[in-house]
Every structure is written in C-alpha cells, then in structure tokens.
C-alpha positions as CSV (number, residue, x, y, z in Angstrom):
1,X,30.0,-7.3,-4.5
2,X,32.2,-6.1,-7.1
3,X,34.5,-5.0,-5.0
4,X,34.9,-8.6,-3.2
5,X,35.4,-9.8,-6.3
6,X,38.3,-7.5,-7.5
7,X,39.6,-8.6,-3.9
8,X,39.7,-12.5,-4.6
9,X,41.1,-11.6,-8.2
10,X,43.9,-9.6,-6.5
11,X,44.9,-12.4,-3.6
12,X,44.7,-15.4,-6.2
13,X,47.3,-13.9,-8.3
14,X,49.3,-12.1,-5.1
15,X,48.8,-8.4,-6.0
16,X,47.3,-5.7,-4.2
17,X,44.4,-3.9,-4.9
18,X,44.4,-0.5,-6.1
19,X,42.5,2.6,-6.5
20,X,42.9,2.1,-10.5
21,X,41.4,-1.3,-10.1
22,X,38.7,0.0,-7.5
23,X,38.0,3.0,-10.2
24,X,38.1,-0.1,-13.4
25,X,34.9,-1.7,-11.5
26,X,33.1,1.7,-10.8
27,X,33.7,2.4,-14.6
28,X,32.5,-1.2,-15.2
29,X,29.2,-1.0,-13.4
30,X,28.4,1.9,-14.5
31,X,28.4,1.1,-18.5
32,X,26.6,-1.9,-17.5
33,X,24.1,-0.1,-15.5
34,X,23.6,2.8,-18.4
35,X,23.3,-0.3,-20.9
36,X,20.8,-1.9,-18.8
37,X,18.5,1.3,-18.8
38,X,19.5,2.3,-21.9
39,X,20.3,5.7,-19.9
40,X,17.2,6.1,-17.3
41,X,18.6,7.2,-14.2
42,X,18.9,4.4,-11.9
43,X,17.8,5.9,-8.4
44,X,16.0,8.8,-9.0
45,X,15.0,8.7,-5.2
46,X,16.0,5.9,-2.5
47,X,13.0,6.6,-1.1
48,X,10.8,5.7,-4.0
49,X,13.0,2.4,-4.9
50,X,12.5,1.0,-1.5
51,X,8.9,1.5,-1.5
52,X,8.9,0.0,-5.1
53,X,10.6,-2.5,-3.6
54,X,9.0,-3.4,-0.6
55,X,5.7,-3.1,-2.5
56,X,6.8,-5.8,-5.0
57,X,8.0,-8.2,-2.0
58,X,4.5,-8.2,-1.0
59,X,5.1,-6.3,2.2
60,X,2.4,-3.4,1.3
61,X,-1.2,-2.4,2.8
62,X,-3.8,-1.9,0.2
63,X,-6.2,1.5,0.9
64,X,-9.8,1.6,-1.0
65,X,-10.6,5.3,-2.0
66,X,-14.1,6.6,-2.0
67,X,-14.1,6.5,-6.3
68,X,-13.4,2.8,-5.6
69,X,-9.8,2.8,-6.8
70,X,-7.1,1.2,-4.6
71,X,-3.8,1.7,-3.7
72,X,-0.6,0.3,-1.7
73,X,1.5,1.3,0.4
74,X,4.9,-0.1,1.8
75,X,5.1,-1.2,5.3
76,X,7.8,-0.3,7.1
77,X,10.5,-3.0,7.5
78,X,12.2,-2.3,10.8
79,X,14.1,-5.6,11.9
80,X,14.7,-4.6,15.2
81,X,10.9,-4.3,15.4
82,X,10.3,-7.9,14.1
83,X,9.4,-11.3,15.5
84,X,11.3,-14.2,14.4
85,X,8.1,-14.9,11.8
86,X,7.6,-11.9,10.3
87,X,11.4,-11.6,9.7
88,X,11.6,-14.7,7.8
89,X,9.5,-13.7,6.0
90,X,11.2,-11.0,4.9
C-alpha cells in the first residue's frame, strides 16, 4: 500500500521511483510499527496471526472439553473451495 503511494507521489511530480525512496517507506513503517507495539514483535508466527485472525472474523468452530471449558478453532478459508455465500461472507 505504501509502496502505491510512493508510486502516485513520484508520477504527480514526474520523477522516478527509487530504491532510496522504496528503503524511506520500509524505514517509515517500521518506526511506526515499533511505536504501535511499543516494540512487541509484530508476527511472531503467520500461522498464529491468521488463526487470530480468522478466529476474530467469526470464521471459527467452537470444541467443548470434558472439564467443560471451550475452545475455537479457525476454519480454513480456501476460496477456491467456497460457494458464492460463504465467500461473501468472508
């Protein structure tokens, strides 16, 4: 998204975009991102941000354990998989 930007910046004032301004918006996000978490690794694991993910969208299966607590799991969201319903609701 960043990157798009720095490319409309660039072709409204007719210059070219560089690696310096490519390397400006990685230096850019990432002082926002450590400011935003006040240093807490981002992504620790993909794996465990999509499930967080998918969990909080609502697209989860909740299991009952036999001590009566419960837990959720992500679905798996394959599109290719998906009828026209279930994909807008995604």
């Amino acid at each position: 998204l960043l990157s798009g930007f720095v490319d409309y910046l660039c072709e409204s004032v007719g210059r070219e975009h560089t690696p310096a301004l490519s390397d400006a918006a990685e230096q850019y996000l990432n002082t926002v991102a450590t400011r935003r978490t006040r240093d807490t690794a981002l992504l620790k694991s993909f794996e465990a941000f999509r499930e967080w993910v998918t969990i909080q969208a609502g697209f989860y299966t909740e299991h009952f354990y036999p001590d009566g607590s419960r837990g959720r799991r992500a679905k798996s969201i394959a599109f290719a998989n998906m009828d026209e319903t279930e994909f807008q609701q995604v």
